[in-house]
Each structure stands twice: as C-alpha cells, then as structure tokens.
C-alpha positions as CSV (number, residue, x, y, z in Angstrom):
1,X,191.3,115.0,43.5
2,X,190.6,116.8,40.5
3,X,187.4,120.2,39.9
4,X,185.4,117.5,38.2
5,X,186.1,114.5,41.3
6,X,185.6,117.4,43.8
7,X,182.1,118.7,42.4
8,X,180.7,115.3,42.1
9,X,182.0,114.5,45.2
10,X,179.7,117.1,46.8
11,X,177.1,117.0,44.9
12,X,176.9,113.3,46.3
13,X,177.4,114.6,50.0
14,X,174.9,117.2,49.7
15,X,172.2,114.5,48.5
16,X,173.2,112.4,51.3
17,X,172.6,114.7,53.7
18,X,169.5,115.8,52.7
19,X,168.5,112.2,52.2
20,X,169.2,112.0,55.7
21,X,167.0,114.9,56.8
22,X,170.4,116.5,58.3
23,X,169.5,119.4,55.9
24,X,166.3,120.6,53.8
25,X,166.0,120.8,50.4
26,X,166.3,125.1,50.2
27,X,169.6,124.3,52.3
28,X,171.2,122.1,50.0
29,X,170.5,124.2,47.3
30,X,171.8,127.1,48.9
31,X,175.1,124.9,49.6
32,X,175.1,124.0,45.9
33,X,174.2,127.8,44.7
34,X,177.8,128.8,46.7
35,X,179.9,126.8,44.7
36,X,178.1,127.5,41.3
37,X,176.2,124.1,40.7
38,X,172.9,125.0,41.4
39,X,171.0,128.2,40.9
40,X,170.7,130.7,44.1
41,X,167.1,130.5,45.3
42,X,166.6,133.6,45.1
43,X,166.5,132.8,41.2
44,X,165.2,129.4,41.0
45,X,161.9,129.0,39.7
46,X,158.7,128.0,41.4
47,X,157.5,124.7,40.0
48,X,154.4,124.1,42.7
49,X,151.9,124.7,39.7
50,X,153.7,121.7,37.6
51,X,154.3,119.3,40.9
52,X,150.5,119.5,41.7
53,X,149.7,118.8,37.9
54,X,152.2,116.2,37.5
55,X,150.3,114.9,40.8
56,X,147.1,115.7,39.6
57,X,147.7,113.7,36.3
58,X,149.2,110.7,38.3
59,X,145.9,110.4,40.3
60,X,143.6,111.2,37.7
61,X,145.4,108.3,35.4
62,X,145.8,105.8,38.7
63,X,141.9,106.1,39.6
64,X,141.0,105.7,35.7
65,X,142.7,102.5,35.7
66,X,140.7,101.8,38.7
67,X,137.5,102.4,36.7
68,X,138.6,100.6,33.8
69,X,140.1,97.3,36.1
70,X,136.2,97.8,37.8
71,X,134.3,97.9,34.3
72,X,136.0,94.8,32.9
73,X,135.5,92.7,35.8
74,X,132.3,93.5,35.7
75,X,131.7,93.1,31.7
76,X,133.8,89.3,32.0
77,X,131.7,88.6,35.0
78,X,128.5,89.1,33.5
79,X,129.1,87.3,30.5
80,X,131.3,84.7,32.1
81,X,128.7,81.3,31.7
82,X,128.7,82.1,28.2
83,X,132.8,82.1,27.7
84,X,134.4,78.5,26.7
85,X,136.8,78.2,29.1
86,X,139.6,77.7,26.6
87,X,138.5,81.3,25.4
88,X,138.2,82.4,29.3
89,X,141.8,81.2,30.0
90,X,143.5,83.0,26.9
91,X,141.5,86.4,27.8
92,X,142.6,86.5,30.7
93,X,146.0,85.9,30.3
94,X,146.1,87.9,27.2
95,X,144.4,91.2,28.5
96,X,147.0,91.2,31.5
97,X,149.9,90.6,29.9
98,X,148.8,93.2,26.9
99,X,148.3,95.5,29.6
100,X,151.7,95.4,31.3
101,X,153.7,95.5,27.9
102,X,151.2,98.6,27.1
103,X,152.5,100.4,30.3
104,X,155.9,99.1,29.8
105,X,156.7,100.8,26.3
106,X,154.5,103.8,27.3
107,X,156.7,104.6,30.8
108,X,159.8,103.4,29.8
109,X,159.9,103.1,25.9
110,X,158.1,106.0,24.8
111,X,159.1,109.0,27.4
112,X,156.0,111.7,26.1
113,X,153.4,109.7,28.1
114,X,154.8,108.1,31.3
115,X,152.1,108.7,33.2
116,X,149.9,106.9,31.4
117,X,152.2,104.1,31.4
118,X,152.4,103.8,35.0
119,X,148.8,103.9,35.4
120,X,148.4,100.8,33.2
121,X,151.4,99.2,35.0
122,X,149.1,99.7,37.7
123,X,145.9,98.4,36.2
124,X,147.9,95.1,35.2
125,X,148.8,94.5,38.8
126,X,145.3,94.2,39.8
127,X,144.3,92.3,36.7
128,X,146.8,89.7,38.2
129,X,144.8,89.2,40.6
130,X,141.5,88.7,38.5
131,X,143.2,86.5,36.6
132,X,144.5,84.2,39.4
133,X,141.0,84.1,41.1
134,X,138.9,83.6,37.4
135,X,141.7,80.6,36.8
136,X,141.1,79.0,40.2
137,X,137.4,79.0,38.9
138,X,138.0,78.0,35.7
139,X,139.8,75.1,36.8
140,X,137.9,74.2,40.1
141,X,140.3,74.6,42.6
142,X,139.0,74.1,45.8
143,X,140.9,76.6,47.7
144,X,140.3,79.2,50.3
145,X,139.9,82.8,49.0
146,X,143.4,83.7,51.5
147,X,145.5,81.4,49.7
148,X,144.4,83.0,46.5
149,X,145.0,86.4,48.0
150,X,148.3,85.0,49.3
151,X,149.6,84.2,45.7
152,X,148.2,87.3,44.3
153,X,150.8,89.2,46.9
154,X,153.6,86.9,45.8
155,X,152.7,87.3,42.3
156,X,153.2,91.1,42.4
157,X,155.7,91.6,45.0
158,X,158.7,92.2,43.4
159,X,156.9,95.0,40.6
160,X,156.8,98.2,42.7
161,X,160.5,98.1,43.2
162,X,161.1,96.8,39.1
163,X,159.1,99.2,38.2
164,X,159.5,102.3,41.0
165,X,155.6,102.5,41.3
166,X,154.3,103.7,44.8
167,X,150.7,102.6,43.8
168,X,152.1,99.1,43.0
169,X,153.7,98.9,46.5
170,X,150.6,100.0,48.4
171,X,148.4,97.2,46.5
172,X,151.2,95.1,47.7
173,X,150.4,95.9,51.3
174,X,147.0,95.6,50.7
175,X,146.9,92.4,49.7
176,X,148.9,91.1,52.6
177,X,146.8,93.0,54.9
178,X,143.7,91.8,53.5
179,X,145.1,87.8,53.3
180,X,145.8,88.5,57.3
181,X,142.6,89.1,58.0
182,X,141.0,86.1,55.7
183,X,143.4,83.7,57.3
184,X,142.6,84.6,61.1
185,X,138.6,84.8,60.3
186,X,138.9,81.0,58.8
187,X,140.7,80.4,62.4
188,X,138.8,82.0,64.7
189,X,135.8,83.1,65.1
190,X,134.1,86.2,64.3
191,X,134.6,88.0,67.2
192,X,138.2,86.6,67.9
193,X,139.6,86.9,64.6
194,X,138.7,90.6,64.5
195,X,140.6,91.0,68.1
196,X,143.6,88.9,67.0
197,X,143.6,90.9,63.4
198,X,144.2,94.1,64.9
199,X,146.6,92.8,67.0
200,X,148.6,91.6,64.1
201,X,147.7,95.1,62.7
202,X,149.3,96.8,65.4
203,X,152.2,95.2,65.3
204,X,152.4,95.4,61.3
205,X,152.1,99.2,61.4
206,X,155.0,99.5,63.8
207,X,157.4,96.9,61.6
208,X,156.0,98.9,58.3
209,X,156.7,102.4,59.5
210,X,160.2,100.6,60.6
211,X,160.9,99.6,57.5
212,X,159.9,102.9,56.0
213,X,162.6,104.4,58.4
214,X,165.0,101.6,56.9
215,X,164.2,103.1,53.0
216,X,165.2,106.4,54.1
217,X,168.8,105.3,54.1
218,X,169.0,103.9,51.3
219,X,169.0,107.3,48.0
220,X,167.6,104.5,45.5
221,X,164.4,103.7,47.2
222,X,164.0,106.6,49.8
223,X,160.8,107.9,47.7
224,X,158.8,104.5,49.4
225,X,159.7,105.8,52.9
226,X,156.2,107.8,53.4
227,X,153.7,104.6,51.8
228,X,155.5,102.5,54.6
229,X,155.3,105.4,57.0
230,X,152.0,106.3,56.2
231,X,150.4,103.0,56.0
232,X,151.8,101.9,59.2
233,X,150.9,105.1,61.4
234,X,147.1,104.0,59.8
235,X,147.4,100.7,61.2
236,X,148.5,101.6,64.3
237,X,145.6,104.3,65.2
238,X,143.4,102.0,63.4
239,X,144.0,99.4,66.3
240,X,143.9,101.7,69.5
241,X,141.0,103.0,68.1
242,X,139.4,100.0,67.8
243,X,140.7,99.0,71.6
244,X,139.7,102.2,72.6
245,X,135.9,100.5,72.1
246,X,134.7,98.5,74.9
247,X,133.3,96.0,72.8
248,X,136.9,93.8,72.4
249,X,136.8,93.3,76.3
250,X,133.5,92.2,77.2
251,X,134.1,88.8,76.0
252,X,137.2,88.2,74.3
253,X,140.2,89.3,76.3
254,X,140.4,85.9,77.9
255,X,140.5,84.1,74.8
256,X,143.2,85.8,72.3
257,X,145.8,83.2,72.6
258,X,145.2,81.4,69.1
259,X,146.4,77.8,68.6
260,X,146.9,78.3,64.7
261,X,150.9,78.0,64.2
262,X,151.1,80.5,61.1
263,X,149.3,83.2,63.3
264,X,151.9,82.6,66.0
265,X,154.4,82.9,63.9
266,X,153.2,86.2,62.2
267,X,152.9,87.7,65.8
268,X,156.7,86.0,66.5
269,X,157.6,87.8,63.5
270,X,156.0,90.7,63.5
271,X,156.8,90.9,67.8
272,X,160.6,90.6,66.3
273,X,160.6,93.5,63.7
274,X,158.8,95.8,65.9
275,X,161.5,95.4,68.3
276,X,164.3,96.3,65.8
277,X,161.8,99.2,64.7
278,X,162.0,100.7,67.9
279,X,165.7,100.0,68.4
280,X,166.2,101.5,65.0
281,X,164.3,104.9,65.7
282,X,166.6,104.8,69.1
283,X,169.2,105.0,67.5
284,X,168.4,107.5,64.7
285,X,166.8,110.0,67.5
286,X,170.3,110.7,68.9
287,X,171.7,111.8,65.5
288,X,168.3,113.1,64.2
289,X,166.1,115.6,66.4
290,X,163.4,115.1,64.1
291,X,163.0,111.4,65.1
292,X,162.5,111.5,68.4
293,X,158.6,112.1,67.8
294,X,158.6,108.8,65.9
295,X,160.5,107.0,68.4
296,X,158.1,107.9,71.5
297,X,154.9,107.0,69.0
298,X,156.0,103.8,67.9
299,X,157.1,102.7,71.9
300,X,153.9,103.7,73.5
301,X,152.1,101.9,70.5
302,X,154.4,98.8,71.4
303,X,153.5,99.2,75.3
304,X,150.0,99.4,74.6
305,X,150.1,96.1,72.8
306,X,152.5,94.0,75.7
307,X,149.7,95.6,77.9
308,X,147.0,94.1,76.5
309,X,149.0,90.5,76.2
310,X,149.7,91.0,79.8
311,X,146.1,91.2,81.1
312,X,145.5,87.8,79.4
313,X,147.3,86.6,81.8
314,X,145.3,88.1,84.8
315,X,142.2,87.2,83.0
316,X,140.5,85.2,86.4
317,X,141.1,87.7,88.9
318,X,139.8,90.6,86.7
319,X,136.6,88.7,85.5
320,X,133.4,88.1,87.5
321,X,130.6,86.0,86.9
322,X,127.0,86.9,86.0
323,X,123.9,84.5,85.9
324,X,120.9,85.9,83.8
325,X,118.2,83.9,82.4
326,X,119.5,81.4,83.7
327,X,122.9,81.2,82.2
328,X,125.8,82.0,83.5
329,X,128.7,84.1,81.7
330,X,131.8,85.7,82.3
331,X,132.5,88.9,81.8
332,X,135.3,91.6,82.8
333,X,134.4,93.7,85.8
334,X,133.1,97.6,85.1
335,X,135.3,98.9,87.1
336,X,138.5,97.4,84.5
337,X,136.2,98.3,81.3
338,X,136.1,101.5,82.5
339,X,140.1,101.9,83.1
340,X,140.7,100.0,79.7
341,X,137.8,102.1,78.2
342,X,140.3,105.5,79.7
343,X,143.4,104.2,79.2
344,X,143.2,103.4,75.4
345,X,141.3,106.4,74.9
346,X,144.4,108.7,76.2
347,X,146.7,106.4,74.0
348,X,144.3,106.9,70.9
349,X,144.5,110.9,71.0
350,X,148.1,110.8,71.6
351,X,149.0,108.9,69.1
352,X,146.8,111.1,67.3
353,X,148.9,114.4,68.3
354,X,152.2,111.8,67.5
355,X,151.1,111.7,64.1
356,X,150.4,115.4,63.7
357,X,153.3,116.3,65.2
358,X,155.6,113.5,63.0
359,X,153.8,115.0,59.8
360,X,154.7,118.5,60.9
361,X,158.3,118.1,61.4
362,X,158.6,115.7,58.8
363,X,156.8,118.0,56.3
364,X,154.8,114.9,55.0
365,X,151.0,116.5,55.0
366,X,149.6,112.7,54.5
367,X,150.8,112.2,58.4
368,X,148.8,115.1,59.8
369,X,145.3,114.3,57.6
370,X,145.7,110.6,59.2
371,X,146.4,111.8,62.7
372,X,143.6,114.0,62.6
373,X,140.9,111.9,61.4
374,X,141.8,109.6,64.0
375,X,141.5,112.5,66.7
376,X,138.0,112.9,65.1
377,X,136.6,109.5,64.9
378,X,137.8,109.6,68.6
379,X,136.1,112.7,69.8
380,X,133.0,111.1,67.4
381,X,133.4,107.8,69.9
382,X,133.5,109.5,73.1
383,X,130.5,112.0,72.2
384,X,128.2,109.2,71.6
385,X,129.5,107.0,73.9
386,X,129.3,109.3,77.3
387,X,128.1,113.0,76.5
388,X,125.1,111.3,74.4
389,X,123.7,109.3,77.1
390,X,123.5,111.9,79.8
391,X,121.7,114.4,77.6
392,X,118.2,114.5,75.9
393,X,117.8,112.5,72.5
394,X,117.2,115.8,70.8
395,X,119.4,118.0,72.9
396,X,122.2,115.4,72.0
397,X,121.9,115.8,68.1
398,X,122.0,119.2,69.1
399,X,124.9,119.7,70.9
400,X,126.3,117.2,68.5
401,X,126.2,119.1,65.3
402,X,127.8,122.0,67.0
403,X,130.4,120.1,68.1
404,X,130.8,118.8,65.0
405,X,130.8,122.3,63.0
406,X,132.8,123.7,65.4
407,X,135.4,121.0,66.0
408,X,135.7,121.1,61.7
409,X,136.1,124.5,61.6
410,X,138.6,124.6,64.1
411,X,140.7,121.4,62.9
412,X,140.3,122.4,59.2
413,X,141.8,126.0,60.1
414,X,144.8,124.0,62.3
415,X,145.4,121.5,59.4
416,X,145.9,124.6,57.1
417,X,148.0,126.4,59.4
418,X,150.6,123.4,59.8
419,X,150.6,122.9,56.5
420,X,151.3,127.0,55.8
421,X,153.8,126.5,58.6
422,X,155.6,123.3,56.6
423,X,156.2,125.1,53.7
424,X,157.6,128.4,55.6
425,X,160.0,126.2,57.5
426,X,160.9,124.0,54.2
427,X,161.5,126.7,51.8
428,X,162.5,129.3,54.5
C-alpha cells in the first residue's frame, strides 16, 4: 500500500468512525492533524458565525417558499370559478413543473445560489400536492381527501433522497402521518379514531426513530438520521401524553380493536418494525455507550403500548356499570382511571428526561427543546388537572403563573446549560 492508498485509507476510517459516534468530530480532527491532513485545532478556524448564517438563510428561504406556496393557493383559489378548466389544468401543471426546474438549475446548475434553489425544490413539493387535489376537482373525482393525501406521499417520496433535502423528507412524513389519521377518522368514529391514531402514532415514532438509527450507518444518507430521530421521539411523547389524559379511558378502552384490514395491517407493520427497532438499539448499545439511553426510551415506549393492548382484554372485569337518567353506561372504574391516570403520567415525564438526556449525549439540541416541552405541557396537565381543583379559582391562577414563571426560568436556564455543556464536551 502506497502514501497516497494509506492516507485515503484513513481518512475513510476516521469518517467511519465518527459516523459511528465511536469518536467526535474535534477527535477526528486531532487524529487527522497528527498525520498532517487536517489542520491542528488549535489552528482551525471557527466557522459557528457562517453555520448559523448558512442555517439562517436555509430557514429564511424554506419559510419564504412557505409564504409564497400559501399566497398562490390562495390567489388560484379565489379566482378559480373564473379559470377554464383547460387553462386550470395547464397552470397547474406548468407552475410546478417551472418551479422544480427553477430549483433544479439554481442548486445544482448554478452553484452561487443553492439555497435558493432548494427552497424552491421545496416549494414544488408542496405545489404537487395542490396540483393533485385542484386536478381531482377539476375532473370530479369522487374520492376521499386520504387517498389524495395518499398519492401526494407517493408522488414525492423518492425527492428528498434525489435531491438530499431534509425539508422534502419531513413533508414526506407529514403527509403519511396526516393520510393516517384521515383514513382511521373515515373508519371510526371520532372518539375511536383519535385513540387508534395515536396508537399507530406510537408505534410510528418508534419504527421512525428506528430507522433513523438505521441512516446512521449508512455515510451517504446519515445527515437524515436526526428528522427520523426527531420526528419519531415527537410522536412518541405526543401519544403518552395524550394517554396520560383520562379522557381516552372513560369510554373507549373497550372498543380499540378496529375491523378495518388496512389499519390492521399498519399496526402489523408498524408492531413488526418497532420490534426490529428495539432489537437494533440492543444491539448498538453494547458497542455504543451512548445508545443505551435510546434503547431504554424506545422499550418503555413499546411496553406502555402492549400495556394498553393488554387491558383490552380485561375490559369486563375492570368496567362497572352506571344508570343515570335513566340510561345505563359503562365506564372504567375510578380506582383504574386513577392508576392509568399515574401510570402514564410517570411514563410521560420519563420519556421526557429520555429525550433530554438522548439530546444531551447525542449533542442534537432539537431532542432536548422536544423533551422539554413535553415535560411542560405535562406539568401544565397535572396543574390544572389536580392542584387547580383543590385550590381557590383565583388563588389557582395565582399559584399558576408563578409556577409557570418560575418553572420557565428554571427550564430555560437548564436548556442553556446542556446546550453550553454540548458544545464543551463536542469541541473539548
């Protein structure tokens, strides 16, 4: 092996390794800085101030194509009786295909303005959609608004890996999420479908942050490890908090088991990845310390969710029956709302820490912002679920806001200091 063979040669095994979170980033380049190919840190220069304006001009351009996306629907829809349709079709198509060739040359063709190119890259993903939904119209096609969502997601799938675009990839989660939960409402009812949705949620966030721990093996798409991460620790505390409301057991615990066969098989599918989710983080928590956090998150998340399947099936003997005006309903007994009502609680804050804690060792600051407004919205719930109803009305806003100042206060200051900490233990 030759001094050319031999330098790239580490240079790949260095990447690999801090790909794999076996090493930081100031570690490989002090390994690199030893052998000459890469400057020492003590000599490399800071580049925060151009990251957060390269960030900064990435969001600025991504919410202005927002704005724009907004303003057109809006000007089309306005003006859309007065459009022949022939006119209505070619706009459509015209404008979103103008759009992506736009962002195309601008990103990839023209290398001064690749910001802006993404953005519209990102604006023509979401005019897909417009277009798909105005062309059912224009044509009368009597179908549900999911399976128009559904072929929106299909439409777009494949772009944020074509075209490397995080945005592009979140909208692509979106619109799955979003055609889950128009699929189980036109199932269920209003009340069931809501129960069953965050069901499938929960078990979506655990196969997403899975598969986010999948990307990070791979050095070609490791930089869509944190959407998937990200997006699936929301879902998950999005659902415990949700069961951590009484509300889903009053009258619905009995009746979750849906008849529809696509839901059944999304659970069967979903049941299936979060198992190989947690499998996979068992595996990568005895090479990795830093997984272990992840791994004990996403298997209490998973035993909360056989837990709740299992009490369906003890749904008689923890019921009672209540007459009142005359009608007689069934409901769970206090004494297991108030267990549930504890249990998921505790789960809901610990998940909360998880998430912290992931973020903090993980150095992903996105982690610690979701697991602490989850730890908020839960403090919120308990407040004015329990310590509101034993106090004074006005005593009770009282108390409240000083809770609320001081719990801020006190979480802003802790959010800051793990953040401060991050970046000591990333660049130290």
């Amino acid at each position: 092996m030759n001094q050319e063979e031999s330098t790239n040669w580490l240079k790949k095994e260095v990447e690999d390794w801090k790909n794999k979170e076996i090493i930081s980033d100031s570690q490989a380049q002090a390994i690199l800085s030893l052998y000459g190919l890469a400057e020492s840190p003590a000599e490399l220069k800071p580049a925060t101030k151009e990251d957060k304006q390269s960030r900064s001009i990435t969001l600025v351009s991504v919410l202005g194509s927002l704005l724009v996306g907004i303003g057109a629907i809006l000007f089309v829809a306005s003006n859309w009786d007065k459009i022949p349709d022939a006119l209505r079709f070619t706009l459509l198509f015209g404008t979103t295909f103008a759009t992506y060739f736009a962002g195309w040359k601008l990103k990839f063709g023209t290398p001064a303005y690749p910001k802006i190119g993404h953005a519209l890259l990102f604006l023509a993903t979401i005019l897909v959609g417009v277009t798909i939904f105005l062309t059912a119209q224009i044509f009368n096609v009597n179908a549900d608004a999911y399976w128009i969502v559904l072929l929106w997601f299909f439409a777009i799938s494949p772009f944020g890996y074509a075209l490397n675009s995080k945005p592009i990839l979140g909208l692509n989660i979106f619109t799955f999420s979003l055609w889950m939960v128009l699929y189980v409402s036109s199932t269920r009812g209003l009340f069931l479908s809501t129960f069953e949705t965050f069901m499938l949620y929960l078990l979506f966030g655990i196969s997403l942050y899975g598969i986010g721990q999948l990307h990070s093996t791979f050095d070609k798409y490791v930089q869509f490890r944190v959407i998937y991460q990200g997006v699936g620790l929301f879902f998950i505390l999005a659902s415990y908090f949700y069961f951590s409301l009484e509300t889903p057991y009053r009258k619905i615990l009995g009746e979750i088991t849906t008849t529809d066969w696509t839901v059944q098989l999304l659970f069967v599918i979903f049941g299936i990845t979060s198992l190989i989710s947690l499998i996979g983080s068992a595996s990568m928590s005895d090479k990795f310390k830093t997984v272990k956090h992840e791994f004990f998150v996403l298997l209490l998340a998973f035993s909360g969710w056989i837990g709740i399947w299992l009490l369906t099936f003890f749904n008689e003997a923890l019921t009672i029956s209540t007459t009142r005006y005359d009608h007689t309903y069934t409901t769970l007994s206090p004494n297991v709302l108030t267990i549930l009502f504890i249990i998921f609680n505790l789960m809901l804050f610990t998940l909360s820490i998880g998430s912290i804690l992931i973020g903090y060792y993980k150095s992903v600051v996105s982690f610690i912002n979701i697991g602490m407004s989850f730890f908020v919205l839960g403090v919120l719930h308990l407040y004015f679920t329990t310590l509101y109803e034993l106090l004074p009305r006005s005593l009770a806003f009282i108390v409240g806001g000083l809770i609320l100042l001081g719990g801020g206060w006190y979480l802003e200051r802790k959010r800051r200091s793990l953040i401060d900490d991050m970046e000591v233990h990333k660049h130290g």
